[in-house]
N, C-alpha and C positions, 0 to 999 in steps of 0.2 A: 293636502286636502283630506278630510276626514268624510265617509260616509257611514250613518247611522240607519240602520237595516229595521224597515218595521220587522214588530212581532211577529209571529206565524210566517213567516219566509221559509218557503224549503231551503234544505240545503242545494239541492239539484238548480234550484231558483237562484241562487248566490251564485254557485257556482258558474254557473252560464253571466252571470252579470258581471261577474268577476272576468271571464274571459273576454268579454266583448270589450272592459274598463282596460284590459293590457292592450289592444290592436293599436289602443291610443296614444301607445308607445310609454307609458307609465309600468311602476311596478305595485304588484299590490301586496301588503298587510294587513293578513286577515285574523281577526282576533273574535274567537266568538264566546260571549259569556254566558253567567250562565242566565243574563234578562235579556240581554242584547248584541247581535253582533254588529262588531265593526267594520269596516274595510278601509283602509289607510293607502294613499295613493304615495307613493314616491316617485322623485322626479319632475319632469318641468309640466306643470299645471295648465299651464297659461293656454291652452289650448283646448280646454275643455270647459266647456258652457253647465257651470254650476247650477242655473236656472231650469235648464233641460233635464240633468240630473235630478233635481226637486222634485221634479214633475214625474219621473220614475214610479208604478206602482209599489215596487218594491222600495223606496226610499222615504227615511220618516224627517232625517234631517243633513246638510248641506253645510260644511262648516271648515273653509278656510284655514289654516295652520300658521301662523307668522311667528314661531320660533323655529330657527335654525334646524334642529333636533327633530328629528321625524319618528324614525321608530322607537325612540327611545320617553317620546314624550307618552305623558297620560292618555292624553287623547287618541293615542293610537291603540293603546289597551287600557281600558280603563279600571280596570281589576290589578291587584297587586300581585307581583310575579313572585314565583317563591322558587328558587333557587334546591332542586332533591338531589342529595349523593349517594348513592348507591353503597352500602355495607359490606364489605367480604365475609362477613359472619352473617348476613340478611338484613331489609331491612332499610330507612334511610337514614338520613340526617338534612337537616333542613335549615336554609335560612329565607325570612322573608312569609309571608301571609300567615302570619299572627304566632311562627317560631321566630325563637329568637336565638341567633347563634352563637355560637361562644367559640371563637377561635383563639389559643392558647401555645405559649410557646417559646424559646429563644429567641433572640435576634441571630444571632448562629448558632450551626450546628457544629460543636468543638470536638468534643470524643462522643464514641460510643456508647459509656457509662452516661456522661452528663443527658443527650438525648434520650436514652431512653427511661432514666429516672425520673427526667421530667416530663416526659408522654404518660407514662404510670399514674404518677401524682395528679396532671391536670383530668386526664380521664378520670380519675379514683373522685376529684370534687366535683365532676360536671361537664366540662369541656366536650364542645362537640367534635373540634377538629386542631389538628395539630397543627404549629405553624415553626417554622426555622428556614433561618436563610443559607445559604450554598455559596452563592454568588449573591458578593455584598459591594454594593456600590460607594465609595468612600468617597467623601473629599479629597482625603490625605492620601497617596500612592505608596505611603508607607507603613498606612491602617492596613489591620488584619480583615482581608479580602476575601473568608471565605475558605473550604477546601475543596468548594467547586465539586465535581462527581463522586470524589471519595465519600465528602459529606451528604451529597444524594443518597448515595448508598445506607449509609447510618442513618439515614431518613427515614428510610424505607424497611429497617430495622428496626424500627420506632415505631412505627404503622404497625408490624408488623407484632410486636409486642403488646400496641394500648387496643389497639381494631379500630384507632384514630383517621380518618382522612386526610389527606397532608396539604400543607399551604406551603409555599415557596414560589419564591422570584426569579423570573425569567430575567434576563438583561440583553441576550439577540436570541435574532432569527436562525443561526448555527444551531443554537441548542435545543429547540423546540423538539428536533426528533428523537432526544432522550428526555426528555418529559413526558412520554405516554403513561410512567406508572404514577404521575402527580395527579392528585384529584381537583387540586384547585390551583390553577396559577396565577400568582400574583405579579403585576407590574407596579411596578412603583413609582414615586414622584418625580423622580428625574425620564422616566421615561413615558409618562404620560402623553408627554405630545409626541411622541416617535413616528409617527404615523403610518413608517413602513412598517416596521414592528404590527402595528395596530391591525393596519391591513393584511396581513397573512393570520392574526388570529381570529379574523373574520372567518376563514375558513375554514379551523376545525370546529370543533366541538364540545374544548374541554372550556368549563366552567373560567372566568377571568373574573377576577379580587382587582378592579383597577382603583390604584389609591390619588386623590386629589394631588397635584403639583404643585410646589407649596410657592408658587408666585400665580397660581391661575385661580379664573374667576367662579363659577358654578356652572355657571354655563359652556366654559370651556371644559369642564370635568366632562356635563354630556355630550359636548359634542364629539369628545373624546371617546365616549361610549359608540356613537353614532359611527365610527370609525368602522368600529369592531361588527357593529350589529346591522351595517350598511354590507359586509359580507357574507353573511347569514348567520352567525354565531350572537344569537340573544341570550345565554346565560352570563350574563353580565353583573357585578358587586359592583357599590359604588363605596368608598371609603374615605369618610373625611379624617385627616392626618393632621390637621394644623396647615397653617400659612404661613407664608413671614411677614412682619411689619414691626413698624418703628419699635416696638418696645419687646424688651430684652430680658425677661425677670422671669419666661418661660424660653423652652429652646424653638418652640412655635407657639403663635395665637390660634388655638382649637376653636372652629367656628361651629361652636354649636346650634349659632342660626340656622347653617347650611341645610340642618337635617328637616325642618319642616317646610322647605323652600324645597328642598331636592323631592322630598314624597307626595308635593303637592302640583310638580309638574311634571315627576316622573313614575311610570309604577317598578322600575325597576329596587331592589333592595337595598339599604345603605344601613353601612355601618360605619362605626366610627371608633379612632386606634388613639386613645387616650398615653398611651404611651411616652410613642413618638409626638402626641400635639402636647406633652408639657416637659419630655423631659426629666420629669422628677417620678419617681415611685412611689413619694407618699402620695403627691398628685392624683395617681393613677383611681381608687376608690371614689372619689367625689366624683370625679369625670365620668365613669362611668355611670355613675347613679343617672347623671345629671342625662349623660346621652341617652339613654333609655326613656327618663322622664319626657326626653324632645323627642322622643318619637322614633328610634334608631332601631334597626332589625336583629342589630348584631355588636358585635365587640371584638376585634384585635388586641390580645392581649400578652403583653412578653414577660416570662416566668422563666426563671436561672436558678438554678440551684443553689448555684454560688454567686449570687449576684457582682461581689466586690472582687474576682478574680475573673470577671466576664472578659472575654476579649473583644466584645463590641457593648455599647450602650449597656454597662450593667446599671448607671447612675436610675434608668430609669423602669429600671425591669425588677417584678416584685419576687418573693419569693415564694414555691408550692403550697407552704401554710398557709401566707397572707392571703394565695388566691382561692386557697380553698372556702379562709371564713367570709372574701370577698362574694366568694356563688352562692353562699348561703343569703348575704342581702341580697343578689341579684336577683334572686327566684322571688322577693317579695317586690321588687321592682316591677317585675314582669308580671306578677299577677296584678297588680297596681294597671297597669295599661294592658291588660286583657290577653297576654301572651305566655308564652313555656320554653322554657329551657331544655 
């Protein structure tokens, strides 16, 4: 249930109303913009007389919720959330309410050299934050899996060299308490629906990259979300990856529908990883145009130095030049739909 707050309301006036709205055994989400605040009721409704409500001095409108998705839908905040990371040099980096981010990087992180030439280079064209994986989920059990904390380490090397924020995937709940010095954690499609997983990252604080499941629907993405942000952790990325379906001539079908369907029932950020939804690196340029022109906050994008010597996913990962002359169309893209790199 959504409550829309007339104008001129104190705060002291919400807040008292807000308090009387919890005895009723709900929880509230309060969102206050800058025309209008909201209060967003979670929990079993059905006991509270909507009509009575109405009738509220303080209330302008009364308005039911019938998607699953509660804090995560629009209606709960109707302003677009914009996702700030904190600089170690000062300072932030942003994705979401009119920046747009550029997340940049291997699919792993190999040696030392290779990471941190390419945090240099993607920072040196533009990139806002770093991304490499650690711990890499394979098919194959006899795919190259990552070096796991050595590789955190040379992460954070990397960080440390570009003044990048870093992106990497979590894969359990063991690990999370060697993740404090990550700036953004990423889960991935196979672990999308985890839900335990999901539920203990309710509980901190650190910013979560949750990427689409590549057999789930949009709506199970947010309610995926809803997981996490039903815990109190609403720094939440949405990231469409591609899907699977019948046809074969990508390594996924990139739904670029998703992105004005996801921004228009949710305010939370979405980005979209052109990559991994085709597979192919010459792919990767048009996808990206394309995801930006639908509406998209941001971009995952995987850059190897050595792409054909990669030891995961080089087929689809470009090189530091390619991506450099690709940020230069990027930034005309972006001003194209009213936003900054």
């Amino acid at each position: 249930m959504i409550i829309a707050i007339k104008r001129g309301a104190s705060s002291e006036e919400v807040k008292e109303f807000s308090a009387n709205l919890e005895k009723k055994g709900v929880k509230i989400h309060l969102s206050e913009g800058a025309i209008q605040t909201i209060i967003g009721l979670v929990g079993d409704t059905t006991g509270i007389d909507a009509e009575a409500l109405q009738a509220h001095h303080l209330v302008e409108k009364v308005i039911r919720v019938q998607e699953p998705y509660k804090r995560a839908n629009r209606l709960f905040h109707p302003e677009d959330s914009r996702l700030d990371i904190a600089l170690e040099a000062g300072g932030v980096q942003s994705i979401g309410g009119g920046k747009l981010g550029i997340i940049a990087g291997p699919c792993s992180v190999e040696t030392r050299e290779q990471i941190v030439e390419v945090a240099v280079a993607v920072k040196k064209a533009g990139a806002g934050f770093l991304r490499g994986g650690v711990f890499k989920p394979r098919t194959s059990p006899y795919s190259f899996q990552g070096l796991g904390f050595e590789g955190l380490d040379l992460l954070l090397e990397a960080k440390k060299a570009s003044g990048l924020p870093i992106v990497t995937e979590l894969m359990a709940i063991h690990q999370l308490e060697l993740f404090d010095p990550v700036d953004i954690i990423q889960i991935g499609a196979r672990n999308m629906q985890n839900f335990t997983l999901l539920k203990e990252l309710g509980h901190c604080r650190k910013p979560i990259l949750l990427k689409r499941g590549y057999a789930c629907t949009v709506t199970e993405l947010l309610m995926a979300a809803e997981y996490i942000m039903a815990g109190g952790n609403d720094r939440i990325i949405l990231c469409e990856r591609g899907i699977r379906t019948y046809d074969t001539y990508t390594r996924n079908t990139l739904d670029l529908a998703a992105i004005p369907f996801l921004k228009k029932q949710s305010h939370l950020p979405v980005i979209v990883d052109p990559s991994h939804g085709t597979g192919f690196s010459w792919m990767v340029p048009a996808m990206a145009k394309a995801a930006i022109a639908a509406g998209a906050d941001g971009l995952i994008i995987e850059v190897h130095n050595n792409p054909e010597k990669a030891l995961c996913d080089g087929e689809q990962s470009i090189t530091p030049a390619a991506f450099a002359e690709l940020m230069e169309v990027l930034r005309k893209y972006a001003a194209i739909e009213g936003k900054t790199i």
